[in-house]
C-alpha positions in Angstrom: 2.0 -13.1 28.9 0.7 -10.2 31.1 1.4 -7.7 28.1 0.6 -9.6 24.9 -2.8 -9.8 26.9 -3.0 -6.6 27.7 -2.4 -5.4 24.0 -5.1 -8.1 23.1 -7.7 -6.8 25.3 -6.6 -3.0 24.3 -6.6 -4.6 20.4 -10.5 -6.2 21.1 -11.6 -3.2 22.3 -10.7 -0.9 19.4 -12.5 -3.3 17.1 -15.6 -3.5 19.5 -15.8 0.6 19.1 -15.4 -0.2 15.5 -18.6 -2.5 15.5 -20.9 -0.5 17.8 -19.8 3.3 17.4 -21.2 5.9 15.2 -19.7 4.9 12.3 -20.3 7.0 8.7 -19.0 5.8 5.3 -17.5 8.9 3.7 -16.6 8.5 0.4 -13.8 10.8 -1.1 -12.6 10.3 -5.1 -10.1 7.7 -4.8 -7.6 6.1 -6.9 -8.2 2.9 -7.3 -5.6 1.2 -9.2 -3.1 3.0 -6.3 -5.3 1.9 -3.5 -5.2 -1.5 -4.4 -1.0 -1.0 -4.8 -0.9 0.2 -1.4 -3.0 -3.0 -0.2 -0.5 -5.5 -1.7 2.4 -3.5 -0.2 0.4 -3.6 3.3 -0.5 -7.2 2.9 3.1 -8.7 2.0 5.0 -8.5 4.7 2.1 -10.8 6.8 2.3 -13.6 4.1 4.7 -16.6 4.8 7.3 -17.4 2.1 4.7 -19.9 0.9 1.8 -18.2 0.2 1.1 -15.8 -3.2 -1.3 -12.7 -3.5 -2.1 -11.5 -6.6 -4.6 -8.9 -7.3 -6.5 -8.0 -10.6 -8.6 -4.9 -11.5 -10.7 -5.3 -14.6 -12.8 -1.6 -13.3 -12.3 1.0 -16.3 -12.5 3.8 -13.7 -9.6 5.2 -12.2 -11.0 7.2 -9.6 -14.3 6.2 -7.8 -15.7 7.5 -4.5 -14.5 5.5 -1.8 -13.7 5.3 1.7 -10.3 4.2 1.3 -9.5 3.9 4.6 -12.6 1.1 5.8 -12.2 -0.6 2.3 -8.4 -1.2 2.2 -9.0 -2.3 6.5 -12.1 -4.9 5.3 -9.6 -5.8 2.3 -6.7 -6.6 4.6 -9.0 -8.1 7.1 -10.0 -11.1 4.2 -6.5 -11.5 2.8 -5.0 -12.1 6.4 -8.2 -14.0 7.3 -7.2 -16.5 3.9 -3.9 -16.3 4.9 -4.8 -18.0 7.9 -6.8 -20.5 5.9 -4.0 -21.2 3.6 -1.3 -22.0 6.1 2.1 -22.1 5.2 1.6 -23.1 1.5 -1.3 -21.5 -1.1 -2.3 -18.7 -2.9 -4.5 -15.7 -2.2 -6.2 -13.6 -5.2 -8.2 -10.8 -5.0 -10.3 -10.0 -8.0 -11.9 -6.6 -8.7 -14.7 -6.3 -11.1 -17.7 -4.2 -12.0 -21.3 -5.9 -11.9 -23.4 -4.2 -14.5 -22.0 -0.7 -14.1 -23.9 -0.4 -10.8 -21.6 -2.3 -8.7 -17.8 -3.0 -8.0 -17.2 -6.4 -6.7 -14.2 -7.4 -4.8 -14.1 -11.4 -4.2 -11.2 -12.8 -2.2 -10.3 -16.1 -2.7 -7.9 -18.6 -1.8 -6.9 -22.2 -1.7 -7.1 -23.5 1.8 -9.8 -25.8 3.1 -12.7 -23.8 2.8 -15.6 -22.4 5.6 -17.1 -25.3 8.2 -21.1 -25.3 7.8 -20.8 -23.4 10.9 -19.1 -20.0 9.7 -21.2 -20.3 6.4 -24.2 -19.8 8.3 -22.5 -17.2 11.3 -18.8 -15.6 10.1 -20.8 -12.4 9.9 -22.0 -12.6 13.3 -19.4 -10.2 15.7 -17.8 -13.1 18.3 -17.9 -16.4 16.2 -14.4 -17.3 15.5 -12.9 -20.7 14.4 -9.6 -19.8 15.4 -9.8 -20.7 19.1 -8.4 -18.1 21.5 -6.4 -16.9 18.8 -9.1 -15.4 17.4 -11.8 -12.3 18.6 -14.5 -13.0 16.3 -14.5 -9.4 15.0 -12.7 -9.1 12.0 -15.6 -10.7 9.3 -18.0 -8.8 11.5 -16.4 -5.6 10.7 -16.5 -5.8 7.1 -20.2 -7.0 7.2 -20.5 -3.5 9.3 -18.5 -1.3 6.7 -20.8 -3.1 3.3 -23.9 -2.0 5.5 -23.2 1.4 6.3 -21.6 1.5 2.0 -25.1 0.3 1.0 -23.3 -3.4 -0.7 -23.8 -7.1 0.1 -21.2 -9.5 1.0 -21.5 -13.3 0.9 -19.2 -16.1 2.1 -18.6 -19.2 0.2 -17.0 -22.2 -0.7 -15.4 -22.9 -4.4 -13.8 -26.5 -6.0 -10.3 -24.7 -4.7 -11.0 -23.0 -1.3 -13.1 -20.5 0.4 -14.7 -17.3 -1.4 -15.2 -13.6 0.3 -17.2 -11.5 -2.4 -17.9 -7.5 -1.7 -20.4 -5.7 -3.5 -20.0 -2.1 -3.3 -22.1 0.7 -5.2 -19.9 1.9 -8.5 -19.4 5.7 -8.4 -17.4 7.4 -10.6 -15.5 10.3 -9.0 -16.8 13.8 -10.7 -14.3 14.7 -13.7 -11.1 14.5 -11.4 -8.6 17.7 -11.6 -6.7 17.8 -14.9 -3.2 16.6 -15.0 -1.3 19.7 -14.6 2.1 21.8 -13.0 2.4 21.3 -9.5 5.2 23.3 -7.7 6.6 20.6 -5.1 8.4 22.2 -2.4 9.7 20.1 0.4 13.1 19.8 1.9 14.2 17.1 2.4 15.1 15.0 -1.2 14.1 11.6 0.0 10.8 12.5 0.4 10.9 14.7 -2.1 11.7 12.2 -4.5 8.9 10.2 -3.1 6.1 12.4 -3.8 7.3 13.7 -6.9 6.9 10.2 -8.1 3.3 9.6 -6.6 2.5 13.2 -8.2 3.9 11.9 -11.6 1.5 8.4 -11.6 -1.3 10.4 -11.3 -0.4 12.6 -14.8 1.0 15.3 -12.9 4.7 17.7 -14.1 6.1 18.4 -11.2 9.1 21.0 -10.4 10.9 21.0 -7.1 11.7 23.2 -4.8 13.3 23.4 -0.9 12.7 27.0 0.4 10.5 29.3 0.2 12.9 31.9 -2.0 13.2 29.1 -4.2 9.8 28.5 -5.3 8.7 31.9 -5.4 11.4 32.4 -8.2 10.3 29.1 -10.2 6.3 31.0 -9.2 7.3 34.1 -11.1 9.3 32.5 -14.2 6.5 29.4 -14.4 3.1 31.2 -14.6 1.4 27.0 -16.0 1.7 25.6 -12.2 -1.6 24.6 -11.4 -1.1 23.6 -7.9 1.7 24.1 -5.2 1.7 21.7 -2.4 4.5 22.3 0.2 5.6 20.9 3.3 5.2 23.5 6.5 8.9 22.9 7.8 11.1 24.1 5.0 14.8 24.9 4.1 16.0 28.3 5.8 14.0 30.5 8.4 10.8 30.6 6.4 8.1 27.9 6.3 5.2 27.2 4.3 2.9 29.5 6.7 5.5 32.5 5.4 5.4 31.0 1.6 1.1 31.9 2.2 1.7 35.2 3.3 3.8 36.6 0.1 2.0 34.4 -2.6 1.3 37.5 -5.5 -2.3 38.0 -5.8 -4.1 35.0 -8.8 -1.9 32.4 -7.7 -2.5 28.6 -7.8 -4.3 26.9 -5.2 -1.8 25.9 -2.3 -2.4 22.6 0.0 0.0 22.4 2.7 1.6 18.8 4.0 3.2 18.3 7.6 4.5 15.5 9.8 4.1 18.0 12.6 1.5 16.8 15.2 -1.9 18.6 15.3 -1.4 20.2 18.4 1.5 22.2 17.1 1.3 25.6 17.2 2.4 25.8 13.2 0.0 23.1 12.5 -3.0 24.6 14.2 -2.1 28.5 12.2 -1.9 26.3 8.9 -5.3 24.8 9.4 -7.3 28.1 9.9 -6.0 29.1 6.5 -5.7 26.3 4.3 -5.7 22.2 3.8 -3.4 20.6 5.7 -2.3 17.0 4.9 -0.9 14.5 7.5 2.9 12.6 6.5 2.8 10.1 6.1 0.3 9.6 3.7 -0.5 6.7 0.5 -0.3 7.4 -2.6 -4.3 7.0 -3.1 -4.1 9.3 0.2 -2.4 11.8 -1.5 -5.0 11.2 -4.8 -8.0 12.0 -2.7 -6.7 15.2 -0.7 -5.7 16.4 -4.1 -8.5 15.6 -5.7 -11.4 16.7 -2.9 -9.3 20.1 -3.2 -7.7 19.0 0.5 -10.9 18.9 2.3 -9.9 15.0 2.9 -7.4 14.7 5.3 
């Protein structure tokens, strides 16, 4: 009991610093359609047997500018908050639509028993909870916080089937996002590999693979159409990606470099000074925006 409070206080406190830091919305071109994938893959392992999500996207606009990372937390927040609502039996369905080209609106909805008067009037409010001591009162708060600081709206309601979360979120259209194109992927180890190859493919992308350095500088010299190279730091044999930058020939492709080494590391900190360097593990719309933003999201 000691610890599960303990991790509750620690848990109450990272959402308080949430609420009252200096918080900045920074918006990066995003994939959408991939962001929401990632959301429903986050969100189904929470849901009992019982309870459906489904999710529908009627935005034309594949890549917006976003801040993936407060949007998909605020998204999670309201599924898991109608989860709640639903109990063991109901459904859940987030629907994602544009408002007169100026706005994207994203309206949760589900079919428990609706909001009480009381959290119509004060679910925004940080503290007011209607979940007893199971709950910190933080969680509606926090996505009131992240529509602020995005420049939206958000209001609560009830419909003939349950209760109603609705986002409103300025539209942005990413600029023109890079051209599907070549991209040398070099990583060594094929499960992962395989992985990003495929995340690389579903944004439009051909990829070739490669698990050395020696190895894609050969497919470099035969392949002059790669567009990009992203490659992993720690690679097959004595060289890594820092040795695949130093004997790049002159013109090459821009190169983005991908690690699960931590920052501190001395190979991390050399590949940093020279070029972007992107965290594993990382989403697929994670991957979209570090891409896309030429690696300077990260």
């Amino acid at each position: 009991a000691t610890l599960s409070a303990a991790h509750r206080g620690g848990a109450l406190l990272n959402r308080l610093a949430d609420i009252t830091g200096a918080r900045e919305w920074n918006p990066v071109p995003a994939d959408l359609r991939a962001l929401l994938a990632d959301l429903e893959t986050l969100a189904a392992p929470a849901l009992p047997a019982g309870v459906t999500l489904s999710i529908r996207n009627t935005i034309p606009q594949d890549a917006l500018l976003l801040d993936t990372g407060m949007l998909q937390d605020s998204l999670l927040n309201l599924i898991l908050n109608a989860r709640d609502a639903c109990g063991l039996t109901g459904r859940i369905m987030l629907d994602v639509t544009p408002v007169q080209n100026t706005w994207a609106e994203f309206t949760v909805r589900d079919t428990g028993p609706g909001f009480s008067e009381a959290a119509l009037h004060h679910a925004l409010e940080p503290f007011f909870t209607t979940k007893g001591g199971e709950g910190t009162g933080l969680g509606l708060a926090m996505v009131y916080d992240m529509v602020k600081l995005a420049g939206g709206r958000v209001w609560i309601d009830n419909t003939d089937s349950g209760g109603e979360v609705r986002l409103r979120l300025p539209l942005r259209p990413a600029p023109m996002p890079l051209a599907p194109g070549l991209v040398l992927l070099i990583e060594d180890s094929p499960d992962l590999r395989a992985g990003i190859r495929e995340m690389l493919r579903a944004q439009g992308h051909a990829v070739i693979e490669a698990a050395s350095v020696d190895e894609a500088l050969a497919l470099l010299a035969q392949l002059p159409d790669i567009t990009l190279i992203l490659s992993d730091i720690t690679l097959e044999g004595d060289a890594t990606g820092l040795d695949l930058l130093d004997r790049l020939p002159k013109g090459h492709p821009p190169c983005l470099l991908m690690t699960s080494l931590p920052v501190e590391h001395p190979c991390h900190r050399a590949a940093l000074e020279r070029v972007p360097v992107l965290t594993k593990p990382f989403t697929a719309h994670g991957l979209y925006a570090f891409v896309q933003s030429g690696g300077t999201q990260r």
